[in-house]
Every structure is written in structure tokens, then in C-alpha cells.
TORNU-571821 format. One record per residue (C-alpha): residue in one letter; y, x negated, z. Coordinates in Angstrom, 1 decimal. Each point is the difference from the previous one (the first is absolute). Layout:
{code:a | py:Y | px:X | pz:Z} .
...
END
This chain:
{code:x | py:-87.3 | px:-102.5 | pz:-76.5} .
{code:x | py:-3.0 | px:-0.2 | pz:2.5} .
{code:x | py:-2.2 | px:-3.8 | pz:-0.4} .
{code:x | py:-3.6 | px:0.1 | pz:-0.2} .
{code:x | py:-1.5 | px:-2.0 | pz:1.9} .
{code:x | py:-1.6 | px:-2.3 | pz:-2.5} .
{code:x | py:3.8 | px:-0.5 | pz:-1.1} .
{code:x | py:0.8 | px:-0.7 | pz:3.6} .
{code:x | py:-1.9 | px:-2.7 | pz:0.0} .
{code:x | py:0.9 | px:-1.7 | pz:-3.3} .
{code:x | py:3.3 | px:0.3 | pz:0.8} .
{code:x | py:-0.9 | px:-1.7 | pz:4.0} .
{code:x | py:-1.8 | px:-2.5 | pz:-1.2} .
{code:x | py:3.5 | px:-0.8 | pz:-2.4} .
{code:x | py:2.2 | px:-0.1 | pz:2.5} .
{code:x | py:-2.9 | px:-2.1 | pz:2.4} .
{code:x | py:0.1 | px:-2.8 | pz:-3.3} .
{code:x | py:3.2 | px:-0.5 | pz:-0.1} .
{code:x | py:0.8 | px:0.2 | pz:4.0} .
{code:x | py:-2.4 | px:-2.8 | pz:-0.2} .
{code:x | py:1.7 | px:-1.9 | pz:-2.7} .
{code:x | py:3.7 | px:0.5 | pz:1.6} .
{code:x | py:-1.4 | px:-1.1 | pz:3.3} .
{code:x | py:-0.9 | px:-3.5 | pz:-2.0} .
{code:x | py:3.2 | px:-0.3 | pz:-1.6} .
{code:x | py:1.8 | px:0.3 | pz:2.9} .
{code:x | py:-2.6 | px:-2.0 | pz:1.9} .
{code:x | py:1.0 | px:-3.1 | pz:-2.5} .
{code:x | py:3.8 | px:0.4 | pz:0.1} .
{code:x | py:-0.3 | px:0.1 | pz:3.8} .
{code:x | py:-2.5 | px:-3.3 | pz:-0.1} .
{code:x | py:2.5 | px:-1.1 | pz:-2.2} .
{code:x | py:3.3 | px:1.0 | pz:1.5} .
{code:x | py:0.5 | px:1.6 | pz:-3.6} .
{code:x | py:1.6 | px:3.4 | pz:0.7} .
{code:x | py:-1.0 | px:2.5 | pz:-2.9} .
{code:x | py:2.8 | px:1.0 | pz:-2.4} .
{code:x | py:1.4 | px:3.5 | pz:0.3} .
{code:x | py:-1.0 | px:0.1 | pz:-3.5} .
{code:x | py:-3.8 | px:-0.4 | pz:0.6} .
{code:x | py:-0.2 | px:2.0 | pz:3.2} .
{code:x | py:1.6 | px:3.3 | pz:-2.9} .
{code:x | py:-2.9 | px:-1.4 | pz:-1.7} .
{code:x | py:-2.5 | px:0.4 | pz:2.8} .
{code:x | py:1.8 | px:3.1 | pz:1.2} .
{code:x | py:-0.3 | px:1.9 | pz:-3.6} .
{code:x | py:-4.1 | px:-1.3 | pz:-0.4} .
{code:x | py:-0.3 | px:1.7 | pz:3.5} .
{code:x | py:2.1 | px:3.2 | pz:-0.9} .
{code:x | py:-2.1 | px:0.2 | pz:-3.1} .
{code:x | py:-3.4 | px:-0.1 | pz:1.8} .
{code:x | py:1.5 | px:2.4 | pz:2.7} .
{code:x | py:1.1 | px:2.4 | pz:-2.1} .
{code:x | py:-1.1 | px:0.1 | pz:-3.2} .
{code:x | py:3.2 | px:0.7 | pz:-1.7} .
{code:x | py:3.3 | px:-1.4 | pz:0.2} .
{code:x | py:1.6 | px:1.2 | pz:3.8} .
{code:x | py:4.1 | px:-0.3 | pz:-0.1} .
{code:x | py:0.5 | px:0.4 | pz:3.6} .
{code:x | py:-3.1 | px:-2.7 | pz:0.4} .
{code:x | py:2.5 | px:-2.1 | pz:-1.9} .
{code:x | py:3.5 | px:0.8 | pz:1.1} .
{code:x | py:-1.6 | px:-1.0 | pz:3.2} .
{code:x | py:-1.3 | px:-3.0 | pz:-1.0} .
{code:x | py:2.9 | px:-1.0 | pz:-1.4} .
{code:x | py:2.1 | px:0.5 | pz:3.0} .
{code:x | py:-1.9 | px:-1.9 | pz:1.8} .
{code:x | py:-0.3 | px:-2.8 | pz:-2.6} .
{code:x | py:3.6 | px:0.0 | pz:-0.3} .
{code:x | py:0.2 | px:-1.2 | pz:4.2} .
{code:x | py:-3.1 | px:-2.7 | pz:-0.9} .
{code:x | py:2.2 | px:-1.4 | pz:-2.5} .
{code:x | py:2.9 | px:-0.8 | pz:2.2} .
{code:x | py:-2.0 | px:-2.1 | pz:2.7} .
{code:x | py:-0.3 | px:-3.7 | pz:0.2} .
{code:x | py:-4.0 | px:-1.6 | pz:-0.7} .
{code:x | py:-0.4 | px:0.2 | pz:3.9} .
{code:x | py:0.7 | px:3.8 | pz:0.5} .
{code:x | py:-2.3 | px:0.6 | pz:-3.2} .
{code:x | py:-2.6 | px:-1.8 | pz:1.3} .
{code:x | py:0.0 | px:1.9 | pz:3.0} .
{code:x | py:0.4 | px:3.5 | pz:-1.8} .
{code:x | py:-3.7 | px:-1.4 | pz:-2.2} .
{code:x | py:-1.2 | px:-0.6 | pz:3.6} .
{code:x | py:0.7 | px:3.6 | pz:1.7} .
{code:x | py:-0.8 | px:1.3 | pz:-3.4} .
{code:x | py:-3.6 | px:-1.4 | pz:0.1} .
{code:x | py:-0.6 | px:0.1 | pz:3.1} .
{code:x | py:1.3 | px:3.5 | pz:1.1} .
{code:x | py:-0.6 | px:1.9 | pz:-3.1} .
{code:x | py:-2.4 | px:-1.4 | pz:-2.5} .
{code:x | py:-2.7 | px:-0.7 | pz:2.8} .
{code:x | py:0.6 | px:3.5 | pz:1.3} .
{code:x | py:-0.2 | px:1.6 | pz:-3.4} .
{code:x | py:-3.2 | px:-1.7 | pz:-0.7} .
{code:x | py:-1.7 | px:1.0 | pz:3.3} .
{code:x | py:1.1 | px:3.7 | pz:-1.3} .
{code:x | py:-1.2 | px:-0.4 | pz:-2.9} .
{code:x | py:-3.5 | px:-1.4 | pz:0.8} .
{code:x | py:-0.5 | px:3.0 | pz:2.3} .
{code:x | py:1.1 | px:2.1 | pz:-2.7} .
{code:x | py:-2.2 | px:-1.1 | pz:-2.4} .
{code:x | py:-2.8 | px:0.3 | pz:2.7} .
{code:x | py:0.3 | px:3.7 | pz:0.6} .
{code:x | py:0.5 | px:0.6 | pz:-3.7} .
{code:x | py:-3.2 | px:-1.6 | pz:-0.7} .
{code:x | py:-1.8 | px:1.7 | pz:2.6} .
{code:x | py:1.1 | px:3.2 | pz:-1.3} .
{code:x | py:-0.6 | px:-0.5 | pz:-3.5} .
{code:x | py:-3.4 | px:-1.1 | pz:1.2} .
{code:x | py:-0.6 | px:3.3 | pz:1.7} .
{code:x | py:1.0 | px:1.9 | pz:-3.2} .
END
């Protein structure tokens, strides 16, 4: 099934939200040397899949999983530093991507 690009962009500006609200939650455990629990980053993980795809993705989830599953098993220290890399190498980078995104889809549903 092809998106329009009106759905493109609801579904953009989503994901953007809650990027932007997972980078704060991890911003706070990090502050506060809290690591998130595997159980609310398969929270944060399933509002993202949701927003990404629309509909419920098993291989988006047997993947998260997995990798939940290796989170789980780390001290406070080597979660920490998973949030870290996660924000930092993914979440900012996802957000630039998505800003520019957003910014051609705008500019072409401005031309229409």
C-alpha cells in the first residue's frame, strides 16, 4: 500500500513527537543515573512501531525483543551507556532525517 503524502506527514510528525519525548526520558534517567527498564523501552519501542507503521510489525518486534532481551542482562552502567549511544547516534540522526523529510514533503504538497 503506497502513503500519500498528507499521510506521510502525520505519520512523520508521530514518530518526530515521540523521538522527542524518548529523547527526554532518557535525558532524565541519564541526569539521573536511572537506567530505563527493559519494560518501558518495549513501551517506547511499540508507540514508535505504531507510529512507523501503522499496524502491528512482528518482525519490528521480534527484533525488538532480541534486543531487549541483551538490555535486560546489563548492569545500570552499560544501560546508561546503551541510552547514551542510543540518543546520541540514533535519535538525533533520525530527527535530522526527519526534519528534512518533512521539508521536501511540504514543499511538494505546496507545489500541488
Amino acid at each position: 500500500m503506497l502513503l500519500t503524502d498528507s499521510c506521510r506527514v502525520k505519520r512523520l510528525k508521530a514518530y518526530e513527537e515521540l523521538l522527542n519525548e524518548f529523547k527526554d526520558a532518557i535525558r532524565r534517567a541519564i541526569k539521573e543515573r536511572k537506567p530505563l527498564t527493559e519494560l518501558e523501552l518495549r513501551d517506547w519501542f511499540k508507540k514508535m512501531g505504531e507510529a512507523v507503521y501503522g499496524t502491528k510489525n512482528n518482525y519490528y518486534e521480534k527484533e525488538v525483543t532480541y534486543y531487549l532481551n541483551y538490555y535486560d542482562m546489563l548492569d545500570d552502567n552499560d544501560k546508561l551507556e546503551v541510552l547514551s549511544i542510543l540518543l546520541n547516534n540514533y535519535i538525533d540522526n533520525d530527527l535530522f532525517y526527519i526534519k528534512q523529510k518533512l521539508s521536501e514533503l511540504g514543499a511538494l504538497t505546496n507545489k500541488s
